[in-house]
N, CA and C atoms as an extended XYZ file, in Angstrom:
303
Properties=species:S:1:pos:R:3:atomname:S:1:resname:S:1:resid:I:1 pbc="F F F"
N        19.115       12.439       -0.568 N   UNK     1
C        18.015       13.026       -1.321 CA  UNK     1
C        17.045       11.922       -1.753 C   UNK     1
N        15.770       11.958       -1.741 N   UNK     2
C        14.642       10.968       -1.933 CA  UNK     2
C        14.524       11.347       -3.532 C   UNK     2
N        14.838       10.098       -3.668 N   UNK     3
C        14.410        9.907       -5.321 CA  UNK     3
C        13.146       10.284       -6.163 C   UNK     3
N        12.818       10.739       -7.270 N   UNK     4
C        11.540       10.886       -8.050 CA  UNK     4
C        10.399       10.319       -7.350 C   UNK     4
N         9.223       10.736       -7.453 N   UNK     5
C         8.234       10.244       -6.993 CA  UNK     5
C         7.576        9.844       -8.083 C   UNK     5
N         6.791        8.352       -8.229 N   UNK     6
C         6.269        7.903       -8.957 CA  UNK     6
C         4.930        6.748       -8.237 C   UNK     6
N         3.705        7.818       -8.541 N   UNK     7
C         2.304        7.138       -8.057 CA  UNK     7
C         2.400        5.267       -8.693 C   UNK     7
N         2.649        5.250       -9.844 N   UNK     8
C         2.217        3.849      -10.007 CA  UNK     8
C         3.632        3.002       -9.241 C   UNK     8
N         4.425        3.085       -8.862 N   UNK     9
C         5.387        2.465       -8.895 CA  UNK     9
C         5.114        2.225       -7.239 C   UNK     9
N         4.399        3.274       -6.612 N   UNK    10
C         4.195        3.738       -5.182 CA  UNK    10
C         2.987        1.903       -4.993 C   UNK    10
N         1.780        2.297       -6.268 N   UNK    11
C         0.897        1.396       -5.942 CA  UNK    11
C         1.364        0.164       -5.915 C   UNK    11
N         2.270       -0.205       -7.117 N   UNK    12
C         2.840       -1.308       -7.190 CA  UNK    12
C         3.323       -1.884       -6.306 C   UNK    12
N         4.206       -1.201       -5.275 N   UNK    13
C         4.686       -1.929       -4.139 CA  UNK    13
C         3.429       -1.972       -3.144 C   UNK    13
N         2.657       -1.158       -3.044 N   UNK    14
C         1.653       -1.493       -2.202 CA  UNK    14
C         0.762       -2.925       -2.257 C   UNK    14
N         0.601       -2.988       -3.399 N   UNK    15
C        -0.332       -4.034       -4.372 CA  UNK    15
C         0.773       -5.724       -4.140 C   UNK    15
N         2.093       -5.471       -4.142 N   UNK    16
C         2.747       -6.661       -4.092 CA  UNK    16
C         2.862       -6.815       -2.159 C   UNK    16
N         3.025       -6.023       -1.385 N   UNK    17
C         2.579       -5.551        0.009 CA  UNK    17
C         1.471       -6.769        0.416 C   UNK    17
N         0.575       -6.498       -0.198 N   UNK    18
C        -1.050       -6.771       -0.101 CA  UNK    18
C        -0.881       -8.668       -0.207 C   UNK    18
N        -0.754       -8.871       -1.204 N   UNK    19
C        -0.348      -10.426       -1.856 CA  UNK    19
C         0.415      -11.219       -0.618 C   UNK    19
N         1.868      -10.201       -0.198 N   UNK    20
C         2.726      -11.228        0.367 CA  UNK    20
C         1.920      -11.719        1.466 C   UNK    20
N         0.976      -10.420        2.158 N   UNK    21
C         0.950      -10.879        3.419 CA  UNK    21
C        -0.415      -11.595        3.393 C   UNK    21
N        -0.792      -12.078        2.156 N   UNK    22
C        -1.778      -13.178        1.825 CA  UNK    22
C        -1.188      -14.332        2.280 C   UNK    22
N         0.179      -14.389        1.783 N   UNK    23
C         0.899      -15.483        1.551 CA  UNK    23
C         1.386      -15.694        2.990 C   UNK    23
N         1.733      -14.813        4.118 N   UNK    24
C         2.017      -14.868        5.558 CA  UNK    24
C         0.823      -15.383        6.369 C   UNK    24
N        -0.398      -15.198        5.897 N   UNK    25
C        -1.505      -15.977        6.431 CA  UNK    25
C        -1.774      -17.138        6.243 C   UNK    25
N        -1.109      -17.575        5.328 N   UNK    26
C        -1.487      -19.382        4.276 CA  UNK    26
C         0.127      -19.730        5.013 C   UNK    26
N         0.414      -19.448        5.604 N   UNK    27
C         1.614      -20.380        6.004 CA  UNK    27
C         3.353      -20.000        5.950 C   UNK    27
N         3.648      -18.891        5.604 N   UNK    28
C         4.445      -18.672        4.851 CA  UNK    28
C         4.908      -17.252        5.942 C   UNK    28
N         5.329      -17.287        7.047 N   UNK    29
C         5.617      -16.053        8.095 CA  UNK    29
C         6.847      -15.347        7.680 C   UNK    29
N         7.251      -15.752        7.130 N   UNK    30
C         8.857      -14.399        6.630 CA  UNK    30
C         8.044      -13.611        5.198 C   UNK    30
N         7.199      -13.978        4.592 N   UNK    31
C         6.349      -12.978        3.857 CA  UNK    31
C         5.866      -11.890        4.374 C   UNK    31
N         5.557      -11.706        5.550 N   UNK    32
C         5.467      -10.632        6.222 CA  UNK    32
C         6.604       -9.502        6.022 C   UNK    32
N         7.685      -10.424        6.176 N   UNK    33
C         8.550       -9.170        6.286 CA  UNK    33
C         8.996       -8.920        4.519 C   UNK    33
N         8.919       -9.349        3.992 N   UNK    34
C         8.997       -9.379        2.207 CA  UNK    34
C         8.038       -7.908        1.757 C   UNK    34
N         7.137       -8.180        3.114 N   UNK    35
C         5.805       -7.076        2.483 CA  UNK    35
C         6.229       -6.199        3.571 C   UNK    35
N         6.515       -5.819        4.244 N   UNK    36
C         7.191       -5.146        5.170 CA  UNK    36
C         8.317       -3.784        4.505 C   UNK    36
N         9.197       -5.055        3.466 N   UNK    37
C        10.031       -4.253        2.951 CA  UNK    37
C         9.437       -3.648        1.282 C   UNK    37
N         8.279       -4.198        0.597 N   UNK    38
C         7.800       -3.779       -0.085 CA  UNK    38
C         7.047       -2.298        0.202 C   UNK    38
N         6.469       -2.055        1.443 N   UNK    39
C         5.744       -0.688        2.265 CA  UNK    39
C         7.103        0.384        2.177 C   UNK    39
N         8.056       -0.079        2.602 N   UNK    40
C         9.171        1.053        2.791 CA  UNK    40
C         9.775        1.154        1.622 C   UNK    40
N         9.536        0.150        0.292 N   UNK    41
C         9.976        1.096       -0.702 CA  UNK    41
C         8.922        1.903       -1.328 C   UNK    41
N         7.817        1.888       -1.049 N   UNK    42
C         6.128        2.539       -1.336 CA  UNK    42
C         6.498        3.863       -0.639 C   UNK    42
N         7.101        3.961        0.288 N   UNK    43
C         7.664        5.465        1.645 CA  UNK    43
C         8.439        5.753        0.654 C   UNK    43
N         9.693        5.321        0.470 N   UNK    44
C        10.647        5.918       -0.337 CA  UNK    44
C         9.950        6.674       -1.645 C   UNK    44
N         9.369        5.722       -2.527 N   UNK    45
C         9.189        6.576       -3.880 CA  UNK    45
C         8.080        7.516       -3.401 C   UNK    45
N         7.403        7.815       -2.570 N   UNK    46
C         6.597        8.763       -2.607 CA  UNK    46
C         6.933        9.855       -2.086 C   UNK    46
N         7.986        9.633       -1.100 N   UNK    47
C         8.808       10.720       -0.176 CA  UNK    47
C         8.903       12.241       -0.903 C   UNK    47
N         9.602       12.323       -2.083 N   UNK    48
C        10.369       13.995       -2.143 CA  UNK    48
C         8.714       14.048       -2.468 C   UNK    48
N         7.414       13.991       -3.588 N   UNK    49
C         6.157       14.811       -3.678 CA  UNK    49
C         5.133       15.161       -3.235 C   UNK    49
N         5.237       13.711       -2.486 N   UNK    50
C         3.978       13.094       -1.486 CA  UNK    50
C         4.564       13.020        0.253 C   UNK    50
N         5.227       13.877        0.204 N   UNK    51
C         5.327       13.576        1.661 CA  UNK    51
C         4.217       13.155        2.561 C   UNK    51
N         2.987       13.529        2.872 N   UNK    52
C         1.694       12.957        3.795 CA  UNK    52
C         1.316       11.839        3.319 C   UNK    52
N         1.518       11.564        1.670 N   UNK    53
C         1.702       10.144        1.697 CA  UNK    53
C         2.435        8.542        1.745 C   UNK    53
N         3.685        9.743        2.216 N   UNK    54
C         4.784        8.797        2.471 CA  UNK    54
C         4.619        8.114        4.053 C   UNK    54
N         4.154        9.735        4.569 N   UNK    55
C         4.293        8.770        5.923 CA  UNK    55
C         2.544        8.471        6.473 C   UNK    55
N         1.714        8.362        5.836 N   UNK    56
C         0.444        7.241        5.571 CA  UNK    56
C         1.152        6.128        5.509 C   UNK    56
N         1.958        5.620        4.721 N   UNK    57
C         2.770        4.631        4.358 CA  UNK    57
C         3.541        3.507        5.429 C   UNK    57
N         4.541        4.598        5.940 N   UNK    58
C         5.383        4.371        7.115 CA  UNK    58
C         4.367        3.752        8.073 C   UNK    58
N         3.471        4.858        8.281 N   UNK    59
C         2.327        4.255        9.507 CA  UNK    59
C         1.694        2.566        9.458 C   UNK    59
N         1.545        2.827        8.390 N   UNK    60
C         0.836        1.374        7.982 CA  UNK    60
C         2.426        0.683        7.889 C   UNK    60
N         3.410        1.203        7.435 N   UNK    61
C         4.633        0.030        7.749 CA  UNK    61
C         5.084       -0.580        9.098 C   UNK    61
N         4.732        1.011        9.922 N   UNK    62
C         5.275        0.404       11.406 CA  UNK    62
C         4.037       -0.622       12.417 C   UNK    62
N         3.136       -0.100       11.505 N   UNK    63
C         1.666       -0.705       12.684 CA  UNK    63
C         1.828       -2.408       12.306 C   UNK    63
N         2.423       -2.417       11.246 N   UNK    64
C         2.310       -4.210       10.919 CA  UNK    64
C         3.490       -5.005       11.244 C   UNK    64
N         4.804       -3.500       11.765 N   UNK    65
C         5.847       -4.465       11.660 CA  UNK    65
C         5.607       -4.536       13.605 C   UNK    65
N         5.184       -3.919       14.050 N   UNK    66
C         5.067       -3.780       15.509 CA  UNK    66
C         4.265       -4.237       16.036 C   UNK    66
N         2.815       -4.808       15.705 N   UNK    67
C         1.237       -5.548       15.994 CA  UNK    67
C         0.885       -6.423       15.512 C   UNK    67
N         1.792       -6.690       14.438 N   UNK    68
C         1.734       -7.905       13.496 CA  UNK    68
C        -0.313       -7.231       13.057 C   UNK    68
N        -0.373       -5.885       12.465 N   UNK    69
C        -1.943       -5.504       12.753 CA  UNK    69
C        -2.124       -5.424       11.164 C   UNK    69
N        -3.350       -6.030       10.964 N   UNK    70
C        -4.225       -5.970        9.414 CA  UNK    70
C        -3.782       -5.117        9.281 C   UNK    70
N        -3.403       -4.576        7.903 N   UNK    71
C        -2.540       -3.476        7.257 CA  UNK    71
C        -4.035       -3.613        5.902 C   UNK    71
N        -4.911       -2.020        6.186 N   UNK    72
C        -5.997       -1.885        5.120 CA  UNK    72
C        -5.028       -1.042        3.975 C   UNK    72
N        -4.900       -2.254        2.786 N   UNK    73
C        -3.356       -1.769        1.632 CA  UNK    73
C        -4.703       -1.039        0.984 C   UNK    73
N        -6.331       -1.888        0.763 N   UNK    74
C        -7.072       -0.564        0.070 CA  UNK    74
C        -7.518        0.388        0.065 C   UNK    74
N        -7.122        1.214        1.322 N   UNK    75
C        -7.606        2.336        1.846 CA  UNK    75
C        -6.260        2.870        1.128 C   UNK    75
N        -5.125        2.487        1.259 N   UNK    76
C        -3.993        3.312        0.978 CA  UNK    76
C        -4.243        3.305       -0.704 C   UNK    76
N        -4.769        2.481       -1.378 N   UNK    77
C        -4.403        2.331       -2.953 CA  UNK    77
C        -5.877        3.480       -3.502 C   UNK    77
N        -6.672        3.617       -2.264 N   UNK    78
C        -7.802        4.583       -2.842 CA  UNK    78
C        -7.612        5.890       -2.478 C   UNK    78
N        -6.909        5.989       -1.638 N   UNK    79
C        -5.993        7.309       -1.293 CA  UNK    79
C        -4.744        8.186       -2.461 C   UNK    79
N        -3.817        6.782       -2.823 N   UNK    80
C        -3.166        7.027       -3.677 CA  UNK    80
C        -3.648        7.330       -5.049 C   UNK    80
N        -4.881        6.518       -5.210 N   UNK    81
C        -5.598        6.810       -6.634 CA  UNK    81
C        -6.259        8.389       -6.711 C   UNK    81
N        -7.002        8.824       -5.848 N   UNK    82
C        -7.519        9.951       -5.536 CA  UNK    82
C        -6.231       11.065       -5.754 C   UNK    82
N        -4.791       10.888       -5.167 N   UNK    83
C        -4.051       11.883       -5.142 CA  UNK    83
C        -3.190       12.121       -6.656 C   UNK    83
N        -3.190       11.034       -7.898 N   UNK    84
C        -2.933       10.799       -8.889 CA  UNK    84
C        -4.467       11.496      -10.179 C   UNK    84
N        -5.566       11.979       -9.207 N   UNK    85
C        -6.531       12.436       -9.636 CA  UNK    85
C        -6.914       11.201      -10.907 C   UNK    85
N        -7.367        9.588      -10.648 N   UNK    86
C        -7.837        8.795      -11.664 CA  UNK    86
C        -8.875        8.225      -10.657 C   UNK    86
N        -9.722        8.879      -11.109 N   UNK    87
C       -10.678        8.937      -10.329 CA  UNK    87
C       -11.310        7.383      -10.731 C   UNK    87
N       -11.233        7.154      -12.218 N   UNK    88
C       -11.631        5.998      -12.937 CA  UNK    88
C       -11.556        4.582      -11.908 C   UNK    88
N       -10.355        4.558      -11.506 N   UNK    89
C       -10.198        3.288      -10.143 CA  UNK    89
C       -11.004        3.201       -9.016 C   UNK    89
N       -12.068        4.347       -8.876 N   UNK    90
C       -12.593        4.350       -7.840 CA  UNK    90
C       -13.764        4.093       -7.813 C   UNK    90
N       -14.011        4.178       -9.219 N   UNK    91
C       -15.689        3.687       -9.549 CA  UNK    91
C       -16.049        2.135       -9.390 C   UNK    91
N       -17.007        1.646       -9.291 N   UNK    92
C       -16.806        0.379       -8.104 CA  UNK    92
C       -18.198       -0.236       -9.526 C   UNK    92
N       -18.309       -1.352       -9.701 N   UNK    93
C       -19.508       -2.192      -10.709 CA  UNK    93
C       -20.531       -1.995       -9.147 C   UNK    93
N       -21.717       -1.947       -8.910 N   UNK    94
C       -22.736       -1.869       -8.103 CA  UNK    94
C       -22.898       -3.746       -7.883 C   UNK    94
N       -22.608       -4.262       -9.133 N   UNK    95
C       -23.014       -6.076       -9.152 CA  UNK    95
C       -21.483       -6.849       -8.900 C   UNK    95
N       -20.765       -6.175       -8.645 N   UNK    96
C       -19.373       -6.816       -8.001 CA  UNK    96
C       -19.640       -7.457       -6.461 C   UNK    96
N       -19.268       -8.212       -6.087 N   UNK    97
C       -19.033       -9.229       -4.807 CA  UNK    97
C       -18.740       -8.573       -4.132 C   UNK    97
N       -17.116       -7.380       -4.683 N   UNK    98
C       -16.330       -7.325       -3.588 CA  UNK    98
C       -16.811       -5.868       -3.108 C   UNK    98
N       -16.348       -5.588       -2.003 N   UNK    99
C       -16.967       -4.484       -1.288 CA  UNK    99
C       -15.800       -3.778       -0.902 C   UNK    99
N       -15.141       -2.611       -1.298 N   UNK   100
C       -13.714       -1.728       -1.139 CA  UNK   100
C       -14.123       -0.729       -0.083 C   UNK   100
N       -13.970       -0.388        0.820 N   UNK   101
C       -14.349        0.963        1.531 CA  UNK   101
C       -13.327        2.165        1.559 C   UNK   101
């Protein structure tokens, strides 16, 4: 049986996901799989509520563990924010640098 589903706990592993495989680009190649296994516990907690967003999840777990392929973690964290209805995360400063799509 798939355990409770919990959105922040979902982002959280996504968000630590994101970091490692910062850290797999600077030198550090078994971070990959650190973030690898951070994605499949992001599948797990979302599994029993979110099923379509569990396996959004998976997808992006298998495409990186199989292509070694850019894994977009902010498409998934603006997805997840949208399905938690906080819409607040999505509002973007117009004079910010960074550019989220």
């Amino acid at each position: 049986m798939a355990r409770t589903s919990c959105l922040d706990c979902v982002r959280k592993h996504i968000a630590q996901a994101s970091i490692l495989m910062d850290e797999a680009s600077l030198g550090y190649p078994l971070h990959k799989w650190y973030a690898v296994g951070h994605l499949a516990e992001a599948e797990s907690e979302s599994l029993q509520q979110y099923p379509e967003l569990s396996i959004k999840i998976r997808e992006c777990r298998l495409s990186l563990m199989n292509k070694n392929a850019e894994v977009c973690f902010d498409k998934l964290l603006i997805n997840i924010c949208r399905v938690a209805k906080e819409d607040e995360y999505l509002k973007f400063d117009k004079n910010n640098s960074k550019k989220i799509a």
